[in-house]
Backbone as CSV, one residue per row, in Angstrom:
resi,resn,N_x,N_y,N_z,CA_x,CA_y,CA_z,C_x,C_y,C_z
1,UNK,0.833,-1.198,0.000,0.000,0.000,0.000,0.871,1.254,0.000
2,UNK,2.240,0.868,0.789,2.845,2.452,0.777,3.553,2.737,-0.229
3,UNK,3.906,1.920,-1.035,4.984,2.008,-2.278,3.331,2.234,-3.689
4,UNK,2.057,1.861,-3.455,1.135,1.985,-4.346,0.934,3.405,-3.983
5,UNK,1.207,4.205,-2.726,0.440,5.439,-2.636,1.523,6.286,-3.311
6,UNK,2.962,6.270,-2.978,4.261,7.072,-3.359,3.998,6.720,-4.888
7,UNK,3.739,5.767,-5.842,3.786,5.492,-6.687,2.622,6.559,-7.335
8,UNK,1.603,6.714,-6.848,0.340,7.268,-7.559,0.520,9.475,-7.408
9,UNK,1.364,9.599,-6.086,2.027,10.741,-5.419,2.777,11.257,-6.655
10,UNK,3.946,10.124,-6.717,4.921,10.670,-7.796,4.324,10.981,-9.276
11,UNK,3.317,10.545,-9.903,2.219,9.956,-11.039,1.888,11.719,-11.109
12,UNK,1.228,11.800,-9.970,0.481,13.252,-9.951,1.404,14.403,-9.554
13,UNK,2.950,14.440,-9.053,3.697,15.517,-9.131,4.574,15.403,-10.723
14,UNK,4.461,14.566,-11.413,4.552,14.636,-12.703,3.609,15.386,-13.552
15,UNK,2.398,14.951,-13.596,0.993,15.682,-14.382,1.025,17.325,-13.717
16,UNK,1.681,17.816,-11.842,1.507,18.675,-12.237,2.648,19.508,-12.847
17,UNK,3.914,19.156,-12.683,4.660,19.933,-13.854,4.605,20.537,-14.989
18,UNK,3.855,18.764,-15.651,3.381,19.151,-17.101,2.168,20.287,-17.383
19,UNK,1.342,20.104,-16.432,0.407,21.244,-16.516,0.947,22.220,-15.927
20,UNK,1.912,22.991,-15.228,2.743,24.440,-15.445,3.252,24.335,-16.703
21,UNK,4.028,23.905,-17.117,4.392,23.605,-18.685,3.565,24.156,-19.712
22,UNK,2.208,23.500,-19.641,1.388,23.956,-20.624,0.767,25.801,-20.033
23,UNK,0.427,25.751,-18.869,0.040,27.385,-18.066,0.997,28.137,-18.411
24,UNK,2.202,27.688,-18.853,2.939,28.554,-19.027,2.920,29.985,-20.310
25,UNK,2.376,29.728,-21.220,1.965,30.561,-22.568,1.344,31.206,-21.913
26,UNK,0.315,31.124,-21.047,-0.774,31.677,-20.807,-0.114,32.983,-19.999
27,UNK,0.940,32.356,-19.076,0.643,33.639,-18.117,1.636,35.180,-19.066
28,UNK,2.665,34.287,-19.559,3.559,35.115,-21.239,2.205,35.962,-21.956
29,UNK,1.106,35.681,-22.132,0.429,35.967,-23.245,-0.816,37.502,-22.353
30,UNK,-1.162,36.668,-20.861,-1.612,37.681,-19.971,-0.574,39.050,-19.734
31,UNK,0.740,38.879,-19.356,1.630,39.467,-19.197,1.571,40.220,-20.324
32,UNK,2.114,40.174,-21.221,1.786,40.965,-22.473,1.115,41.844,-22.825
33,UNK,-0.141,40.837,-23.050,-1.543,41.868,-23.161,-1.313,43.277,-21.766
34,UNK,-1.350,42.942,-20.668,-1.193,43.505,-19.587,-0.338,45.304,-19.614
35,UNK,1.038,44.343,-20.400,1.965,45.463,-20.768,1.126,46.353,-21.713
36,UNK,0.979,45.839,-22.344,0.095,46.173,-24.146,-0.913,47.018,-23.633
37,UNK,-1.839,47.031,-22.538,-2.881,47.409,-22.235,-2.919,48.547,-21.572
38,UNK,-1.973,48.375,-20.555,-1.743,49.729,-19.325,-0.162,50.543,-19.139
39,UNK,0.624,49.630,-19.508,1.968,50.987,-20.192,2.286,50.928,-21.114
40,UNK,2.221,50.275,-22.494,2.751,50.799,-23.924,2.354,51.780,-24.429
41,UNK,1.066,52.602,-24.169,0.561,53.731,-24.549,1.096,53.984,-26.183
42,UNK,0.953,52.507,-26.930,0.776,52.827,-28.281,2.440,52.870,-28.552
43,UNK,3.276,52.696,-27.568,4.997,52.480,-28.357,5.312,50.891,-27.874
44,UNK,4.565,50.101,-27.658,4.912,48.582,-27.390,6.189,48.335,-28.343
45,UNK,6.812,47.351,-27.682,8.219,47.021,-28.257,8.110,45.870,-29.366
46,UNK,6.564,45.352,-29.565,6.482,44.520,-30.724,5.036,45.429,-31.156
47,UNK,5.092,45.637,-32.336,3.977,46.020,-33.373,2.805,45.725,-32.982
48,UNK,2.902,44.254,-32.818,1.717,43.836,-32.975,0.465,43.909,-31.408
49,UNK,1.797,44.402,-30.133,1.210,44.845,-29.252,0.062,46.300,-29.144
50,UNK,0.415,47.112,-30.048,-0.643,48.457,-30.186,-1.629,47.820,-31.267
51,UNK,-2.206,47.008,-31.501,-3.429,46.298,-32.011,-4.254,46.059,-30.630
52,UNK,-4.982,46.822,-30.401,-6.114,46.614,-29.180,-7.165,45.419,-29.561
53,UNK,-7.143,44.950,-31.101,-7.589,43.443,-30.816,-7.166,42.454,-30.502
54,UNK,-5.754,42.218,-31.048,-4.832,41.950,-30.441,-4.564,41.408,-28.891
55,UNK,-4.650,42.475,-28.488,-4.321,42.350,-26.859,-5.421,41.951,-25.763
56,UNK,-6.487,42.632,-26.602,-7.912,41.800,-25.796,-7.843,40.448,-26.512
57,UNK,-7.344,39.590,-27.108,-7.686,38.148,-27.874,-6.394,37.836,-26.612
58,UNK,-4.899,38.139,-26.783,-4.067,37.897,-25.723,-4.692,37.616,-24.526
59,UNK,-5.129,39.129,-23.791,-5.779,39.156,-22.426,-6.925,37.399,-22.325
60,UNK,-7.782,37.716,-23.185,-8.841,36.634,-22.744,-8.362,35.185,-23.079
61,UNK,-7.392,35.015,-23.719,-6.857,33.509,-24.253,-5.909,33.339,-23.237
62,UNK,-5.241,34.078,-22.535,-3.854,33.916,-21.736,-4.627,33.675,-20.582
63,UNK,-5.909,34.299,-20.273,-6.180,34.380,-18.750,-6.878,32.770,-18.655
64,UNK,-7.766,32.418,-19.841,-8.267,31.577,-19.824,-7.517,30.211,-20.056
65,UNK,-6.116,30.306,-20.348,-5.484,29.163,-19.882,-4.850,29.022,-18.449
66,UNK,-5.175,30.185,-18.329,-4.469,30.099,-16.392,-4.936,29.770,-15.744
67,UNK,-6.547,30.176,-16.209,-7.977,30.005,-15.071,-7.478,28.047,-15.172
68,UNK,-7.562,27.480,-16.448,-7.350,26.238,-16.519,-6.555,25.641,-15.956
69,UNK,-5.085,26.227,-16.201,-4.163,25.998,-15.432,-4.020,25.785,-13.630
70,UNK,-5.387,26.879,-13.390,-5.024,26.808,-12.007,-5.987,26.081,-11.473
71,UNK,-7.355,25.821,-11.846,-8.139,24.602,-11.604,-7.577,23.173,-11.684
72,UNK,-7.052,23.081,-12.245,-6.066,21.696,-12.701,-5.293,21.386,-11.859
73,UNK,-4.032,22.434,-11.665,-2.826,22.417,-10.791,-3.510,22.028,-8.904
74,UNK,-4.554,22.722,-8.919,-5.160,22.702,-7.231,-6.281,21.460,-7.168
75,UNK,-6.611,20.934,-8.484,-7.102,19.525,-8.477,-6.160,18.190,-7.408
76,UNK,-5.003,18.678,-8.849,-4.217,17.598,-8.737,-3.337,17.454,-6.962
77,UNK,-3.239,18.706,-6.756,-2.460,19.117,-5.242,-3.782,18.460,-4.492
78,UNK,-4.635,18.244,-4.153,-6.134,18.051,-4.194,-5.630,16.931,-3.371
79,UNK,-5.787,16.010,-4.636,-5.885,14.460,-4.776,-4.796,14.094,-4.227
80,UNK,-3.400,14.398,-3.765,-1.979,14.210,-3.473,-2.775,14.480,-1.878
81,UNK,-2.786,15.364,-1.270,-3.643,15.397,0.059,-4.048,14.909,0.254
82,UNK,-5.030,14.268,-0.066,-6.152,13.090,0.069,-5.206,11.886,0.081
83,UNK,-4.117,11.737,-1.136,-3.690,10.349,-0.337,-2.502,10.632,0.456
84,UNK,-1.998,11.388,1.175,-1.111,11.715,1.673,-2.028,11.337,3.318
85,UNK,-2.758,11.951,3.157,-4.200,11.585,4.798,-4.131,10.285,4.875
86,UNK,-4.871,9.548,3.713,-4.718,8.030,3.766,-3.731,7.839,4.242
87,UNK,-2.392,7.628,3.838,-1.512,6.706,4.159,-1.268,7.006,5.373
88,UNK,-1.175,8.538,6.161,-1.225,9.418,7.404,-2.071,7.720,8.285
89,UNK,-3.301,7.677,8.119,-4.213,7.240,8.465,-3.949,5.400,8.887
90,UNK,-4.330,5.108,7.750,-2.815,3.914,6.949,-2.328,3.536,8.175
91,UNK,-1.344,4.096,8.338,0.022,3.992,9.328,-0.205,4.097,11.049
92,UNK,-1.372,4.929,11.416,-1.902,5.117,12.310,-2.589,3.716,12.834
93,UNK,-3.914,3.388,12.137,-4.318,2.718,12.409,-3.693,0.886,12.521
């Protein structure tokens, strides 16, 4: 049981890496927009930042992989708690 729980532990501090991995664009793309939005005042250091469609498509695509990102990431921390109690428990009893 204790080498099945470390086994399933390690399983899910893998998945959440990979999902910072993937959150990662997102928060680059929020950041951006962000810059783009409230200090470039139209001299952004890439072109394509003074496109105010642009930066609202950035803003709402970047945030909305984070929102994902961070539902996911506090899932998975979640489920690692839960068996971290068990085995707590486990061992106790």
């Amino acid at each position: 049981m204790n080498n099945e729980s470390e086994e399933k532990i390690a399983k899910l501090q893998k998945q959440l890496i990979i999902t910072s991995i993937y959150e990662a664009p997102g928060a680059v793309l929020l950041g951006l927009g962000m810059y783009a939005k409230f200090a470039a005042n139209g001299k952004a250091f890439l072109p394509i930042l003074n496109n105010p469609t642009a930066v609202n498509a950035m803003l709402i695509i970047g945030a909305a992989i984070m929102l994902w990102g961070g539902t996911t990431v506090f899932g998975i921390l979640k489920q690692i708690e839960k068996i971290k109690k068990e085995k707590i428990s486990n061992v106790i009893s």
